[in-house]
C-alpha positions in Angstrom: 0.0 0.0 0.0 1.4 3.7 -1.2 2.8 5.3 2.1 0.6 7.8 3.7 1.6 10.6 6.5 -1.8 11.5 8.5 -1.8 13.2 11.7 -4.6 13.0 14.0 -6.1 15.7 16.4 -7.8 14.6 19.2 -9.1 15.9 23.0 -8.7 12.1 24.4 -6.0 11.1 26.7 -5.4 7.3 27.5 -8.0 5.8 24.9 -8.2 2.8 23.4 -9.5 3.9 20.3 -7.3 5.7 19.5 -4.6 3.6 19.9 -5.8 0.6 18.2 -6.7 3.0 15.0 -3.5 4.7 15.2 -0.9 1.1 15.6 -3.3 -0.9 12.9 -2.9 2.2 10.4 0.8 2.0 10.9 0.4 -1.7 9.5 -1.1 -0.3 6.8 2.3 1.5 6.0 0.1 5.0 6.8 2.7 7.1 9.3 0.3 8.3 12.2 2.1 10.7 14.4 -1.1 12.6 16.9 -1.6 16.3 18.3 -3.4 16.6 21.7 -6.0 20.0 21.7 -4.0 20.6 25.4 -1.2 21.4 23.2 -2.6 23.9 21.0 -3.5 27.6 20.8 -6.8 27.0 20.4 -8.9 27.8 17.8 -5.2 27.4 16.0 -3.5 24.4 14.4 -2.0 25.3 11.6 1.3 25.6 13.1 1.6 21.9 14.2 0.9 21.1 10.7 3.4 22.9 9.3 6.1 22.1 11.8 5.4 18.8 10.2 6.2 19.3 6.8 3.8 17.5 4.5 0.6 16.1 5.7 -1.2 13.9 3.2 -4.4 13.7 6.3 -5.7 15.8 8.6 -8.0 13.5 10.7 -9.9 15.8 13.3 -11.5 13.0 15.9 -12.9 15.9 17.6 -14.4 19.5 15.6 -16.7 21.4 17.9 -13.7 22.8 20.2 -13.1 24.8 17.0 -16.1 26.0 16.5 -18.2 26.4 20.1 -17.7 29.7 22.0 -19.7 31.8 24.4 -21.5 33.9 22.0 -22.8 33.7 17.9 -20.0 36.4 17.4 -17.5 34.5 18.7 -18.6 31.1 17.2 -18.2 33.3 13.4 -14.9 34.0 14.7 -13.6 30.5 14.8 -15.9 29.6 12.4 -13.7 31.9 10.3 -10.3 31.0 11.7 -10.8 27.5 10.9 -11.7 28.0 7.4 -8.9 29.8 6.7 -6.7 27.1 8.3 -8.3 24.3 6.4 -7.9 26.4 3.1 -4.5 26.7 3.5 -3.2 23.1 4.4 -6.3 22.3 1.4 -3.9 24.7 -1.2 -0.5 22.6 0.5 -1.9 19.2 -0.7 -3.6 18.0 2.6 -6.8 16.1 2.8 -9.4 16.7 6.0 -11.0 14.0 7.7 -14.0 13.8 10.6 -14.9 11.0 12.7 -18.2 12.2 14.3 -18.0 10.1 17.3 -19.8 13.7 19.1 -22.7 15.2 17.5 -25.4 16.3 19.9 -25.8 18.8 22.9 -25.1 16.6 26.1 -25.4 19.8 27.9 -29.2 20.8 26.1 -28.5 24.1 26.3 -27.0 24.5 22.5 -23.9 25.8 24.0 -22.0 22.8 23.2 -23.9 22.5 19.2 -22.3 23.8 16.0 -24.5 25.9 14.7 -26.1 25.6 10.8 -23.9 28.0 9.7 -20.8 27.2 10.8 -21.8 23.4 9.1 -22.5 24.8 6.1 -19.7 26.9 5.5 -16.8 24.0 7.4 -18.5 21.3 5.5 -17.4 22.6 2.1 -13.7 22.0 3.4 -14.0 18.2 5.0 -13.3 15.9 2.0 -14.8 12.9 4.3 -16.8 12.3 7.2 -16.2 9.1 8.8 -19.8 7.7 11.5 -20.2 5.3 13.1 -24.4 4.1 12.4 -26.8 4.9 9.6 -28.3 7.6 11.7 -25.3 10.0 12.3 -24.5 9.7 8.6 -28.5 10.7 7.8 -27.8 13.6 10.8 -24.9 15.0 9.1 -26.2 14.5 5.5 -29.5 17.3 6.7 -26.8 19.0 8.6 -23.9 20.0 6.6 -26.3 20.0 3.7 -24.2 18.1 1.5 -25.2 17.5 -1.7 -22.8 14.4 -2.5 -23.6 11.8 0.1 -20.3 9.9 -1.1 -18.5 12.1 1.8 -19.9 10.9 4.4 -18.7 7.1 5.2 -19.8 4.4 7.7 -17.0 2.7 9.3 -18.2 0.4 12.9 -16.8 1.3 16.1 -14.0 -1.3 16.1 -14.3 -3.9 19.4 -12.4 -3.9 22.4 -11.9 -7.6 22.2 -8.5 -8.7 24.1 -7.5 -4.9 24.7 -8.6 -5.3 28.5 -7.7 -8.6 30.5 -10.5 -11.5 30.4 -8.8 -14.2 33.1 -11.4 -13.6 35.4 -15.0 -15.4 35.1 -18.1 -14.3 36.5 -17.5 -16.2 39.9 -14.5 -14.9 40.5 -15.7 -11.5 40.0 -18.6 -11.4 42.5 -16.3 -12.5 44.6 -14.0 -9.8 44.2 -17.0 -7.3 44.6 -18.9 -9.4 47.6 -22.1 -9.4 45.6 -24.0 -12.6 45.8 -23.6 -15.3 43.0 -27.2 -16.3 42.2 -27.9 -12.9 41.9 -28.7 -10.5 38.4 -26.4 -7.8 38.5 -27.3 -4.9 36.2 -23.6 -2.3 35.5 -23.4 1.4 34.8 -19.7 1.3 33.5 -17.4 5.0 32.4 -17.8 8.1 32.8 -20.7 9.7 34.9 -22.5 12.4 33.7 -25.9 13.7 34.1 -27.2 13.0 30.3 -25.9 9.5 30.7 -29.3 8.5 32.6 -27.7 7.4 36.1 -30.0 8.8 38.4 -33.2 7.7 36.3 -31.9 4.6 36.6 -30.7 4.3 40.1 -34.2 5.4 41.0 -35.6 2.6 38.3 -33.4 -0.1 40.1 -35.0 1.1 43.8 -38.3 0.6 42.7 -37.9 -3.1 41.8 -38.1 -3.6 44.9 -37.2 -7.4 45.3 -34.3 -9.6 46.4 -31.8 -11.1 44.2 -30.7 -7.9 41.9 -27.6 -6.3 41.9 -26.5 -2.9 40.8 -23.1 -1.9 39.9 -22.0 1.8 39.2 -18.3 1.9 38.2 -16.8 5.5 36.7 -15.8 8.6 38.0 -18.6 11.5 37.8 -17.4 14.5 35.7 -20.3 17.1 36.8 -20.4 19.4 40.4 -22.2 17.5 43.2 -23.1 14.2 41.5 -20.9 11.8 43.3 -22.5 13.2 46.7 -26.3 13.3 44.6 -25.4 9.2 43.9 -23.9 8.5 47.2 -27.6 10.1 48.8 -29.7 8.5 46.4 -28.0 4.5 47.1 -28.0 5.3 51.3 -29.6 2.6 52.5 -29.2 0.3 49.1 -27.3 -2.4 50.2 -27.4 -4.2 46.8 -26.1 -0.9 45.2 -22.2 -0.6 45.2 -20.9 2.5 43.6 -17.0 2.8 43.0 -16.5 6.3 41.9 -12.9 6.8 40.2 -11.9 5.9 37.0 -11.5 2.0 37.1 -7.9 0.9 35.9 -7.4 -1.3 32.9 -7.0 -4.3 34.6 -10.0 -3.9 37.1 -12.6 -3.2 33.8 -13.1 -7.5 33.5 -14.0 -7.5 37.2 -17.1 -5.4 36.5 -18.0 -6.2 33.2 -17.3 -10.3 34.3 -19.4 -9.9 37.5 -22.7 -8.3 35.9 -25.8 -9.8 33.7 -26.1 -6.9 31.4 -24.8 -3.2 31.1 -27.2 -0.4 31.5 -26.5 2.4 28.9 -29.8 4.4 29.1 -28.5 7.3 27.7 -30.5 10.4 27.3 -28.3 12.4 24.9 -25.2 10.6 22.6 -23.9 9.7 19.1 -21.9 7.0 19.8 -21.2 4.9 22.5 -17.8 3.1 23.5 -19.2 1.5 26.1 -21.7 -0.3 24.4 -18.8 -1.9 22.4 -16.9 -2.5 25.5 -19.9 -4.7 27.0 -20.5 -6.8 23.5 -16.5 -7.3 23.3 -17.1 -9.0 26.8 -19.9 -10.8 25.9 -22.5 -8.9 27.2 -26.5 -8.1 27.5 -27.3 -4.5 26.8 -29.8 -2.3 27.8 -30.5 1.1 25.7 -32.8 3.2 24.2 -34.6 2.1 20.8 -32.9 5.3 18.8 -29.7 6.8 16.8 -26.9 4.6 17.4 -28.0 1.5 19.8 -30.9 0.7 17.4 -28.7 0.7 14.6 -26.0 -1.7 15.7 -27.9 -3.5 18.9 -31.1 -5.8 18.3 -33.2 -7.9 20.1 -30.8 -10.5 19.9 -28.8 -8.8 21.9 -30.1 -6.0 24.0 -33.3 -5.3 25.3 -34.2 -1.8 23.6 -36.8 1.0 24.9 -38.6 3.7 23.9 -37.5 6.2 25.7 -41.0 8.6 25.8 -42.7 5.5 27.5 -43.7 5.9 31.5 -41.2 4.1 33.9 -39.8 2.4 30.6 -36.0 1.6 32.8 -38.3 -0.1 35.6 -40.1 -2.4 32.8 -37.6 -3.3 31.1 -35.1 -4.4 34.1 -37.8 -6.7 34.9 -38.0 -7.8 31.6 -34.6 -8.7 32.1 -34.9 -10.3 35.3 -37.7 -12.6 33.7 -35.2 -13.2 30.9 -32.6 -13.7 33.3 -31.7 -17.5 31.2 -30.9 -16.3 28.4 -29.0 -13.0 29.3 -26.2 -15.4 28.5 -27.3 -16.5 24.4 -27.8 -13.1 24.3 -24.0 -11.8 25.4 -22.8 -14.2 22.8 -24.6 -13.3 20.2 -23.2 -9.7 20.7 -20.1 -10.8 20.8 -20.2 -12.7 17.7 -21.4 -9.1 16.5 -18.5 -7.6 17.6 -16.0 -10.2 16.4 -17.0 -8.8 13.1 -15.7 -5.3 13.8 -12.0 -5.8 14.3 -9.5 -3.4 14.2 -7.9 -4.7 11.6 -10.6 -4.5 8.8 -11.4 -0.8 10.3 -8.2 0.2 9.7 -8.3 -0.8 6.3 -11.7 0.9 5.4 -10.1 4.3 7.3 -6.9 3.7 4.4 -9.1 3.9 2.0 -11.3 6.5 2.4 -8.1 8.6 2.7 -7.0 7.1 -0.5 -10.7 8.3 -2.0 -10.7 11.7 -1.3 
């Protein structure tokens, strides 16, 4: 395969993701050297380009922190900036790449949405849009109003299959966490924010009301006051056990090993990594019936809701406890799913869409 230079730009520290794109391009023969946002003068970037020399790629995994400022005035401003930025490495020979793996306002306030304009006017400069699901690509289709649909590619959100340990089975693991083995343990797994649905369904889980369930909530939380807002709303719950700091590496198959099925009752996303974490081990899902999880779930594998139906996360966790026999047929079957959506054939697909534009 011709040789390639592409460097990526990214907000993510420590992700898997990233890495596994990044060492299966270089594979490919594609030279993948990355720039962290911390280490720019934002809204610029042009000058870690050109330090660079020739770029054949730019591949932005991240765009709104280029475009979203306090005010419309502002937003025109970068808007601007960026635009001239992408014109020039555009005149030098370089090629610009988004993965959308962030579309919509977590926050619901729009402050954290790129506006029409500014998708209009950017989109003329990105030669390709990489999603992840049918649904982001129709989403940025109506938003970017692009005329030729060819720009905008699906690639899968590659597994995480053998990037954490797996030693430990489901025994073992309930051991670990002193939760009883007969029992059906539900997981909230990552990050904790707000829009991510924990406290709906924390206050779902209360109302079962009955013996034998389990509820595991494993992540840091990112927002003011909602580790003390979780902590109040579990007093009392001894069959709630909340661990709240990001869970090392090789803890994340003691959580994901222990538990039935991984909640991801999400009230705002575009993608979802852990969804693809729980598959890789194997696992049930739970998730709305909308945008991404209906796209790459089924009832195979997940138990999907709609989300605008009345106390739809208490009805469907005792679905799931009534299904509790074949949680297990249904974790294989997503990970059969995921098998499918190795890194290598991402890679691969990523090579040439850079070779297409």
């Amino acid at each position: 395969m011709e040789s390639l230079k592409v460097l990526i730009l990214s907000d993510w520290g420590d992700n898997p993701y990233k890495k596994l794109l990044m060492s299966h391009l270089n594979i490919l023969n594609v030279q993948v050297e990355e720039e962290f946002l911390s280490n720019l003068s934002l809204p610029f970037f042009l000058p870690a380009i050109l330090k660079r020399g020739k770029i054949d790629i730019l591949h932005f995994q991240t765009l709104h922190p280029f475009l979203i400022a306090r005010n419309t005035f502002f937003r025109l401003i970068k808007a601007f900036i960026l635009v001239i930025q992408l014109f020039i490495i555009i005149i030098l020979g370089t090629k610009v790449i988004w993965t959308v793996h962030e579309w919509d306002d977590k926050e619901g306030n729009g402050n954290k949405k790129i506006f029409p304009i500014q998708s209009v006017i950017v989109g003329r400069f990105i030669h390709g849009f990489i999603t992840h699901c049918e649904t982001t690509k129709n989403n940025i289709v109506k938003a970017f109003k692009l005329e030729n649909k060819g720009k905008v590619f699906i690639v899968p959100h590659g597994n995480y299959i053998g990037t954490y340990e797996n030693t430990v089975n489901q025994s073992e693991a309930r051991k670990i966490l002193g939760i009883p083995e007969e029992n059906v343990v539900f997981l909230l797994f990552g990050g904790i924010y707000r829009y991510k649905g924990v406290l709906e369904a924390i206050q779902a889980f209360k109302q079962l009301q009955q013996s034998g369930v389990s509820l595991l909530i494993a992540g840091k939380p990112y927002e003011t006051e909602l580790r003390e807002k979780i902590f109040e709303e579990i007093k009392g719950y001894e069959n709630i056990l909340f661990t709240p700091e990001v869970i090392p590496d090789e803890k994340v198959q003691i959580y994901m090993n222990a538990c039935d099925s991984v909640l991801v009752p999400y009230k705002v996303f575009t993608t979802s990594g852990i969804a693809i974490l729980a598959m890789s081990y194997g696992k049930a899902c739970i998730a709305p019936n909308l945008g991404f999880f209906s796209d790459v779930l089924n009832d195979l594998g997940a138990f999907l809701y709609d989300q605008n139906s009345e106390y739809v996360l208490l009805k469907t966790m005792k679905q799931v406890i009534e299904n509790k026999d074949e949680l297990s047929n249904m974790g294989l079957y997503n990970l059969k799913i995921a098998e499918t959506w190795n890194w290598k054939s991402i890679a691969e697909k990523n090579y040439q869409i850079y070779k297409l534009n």
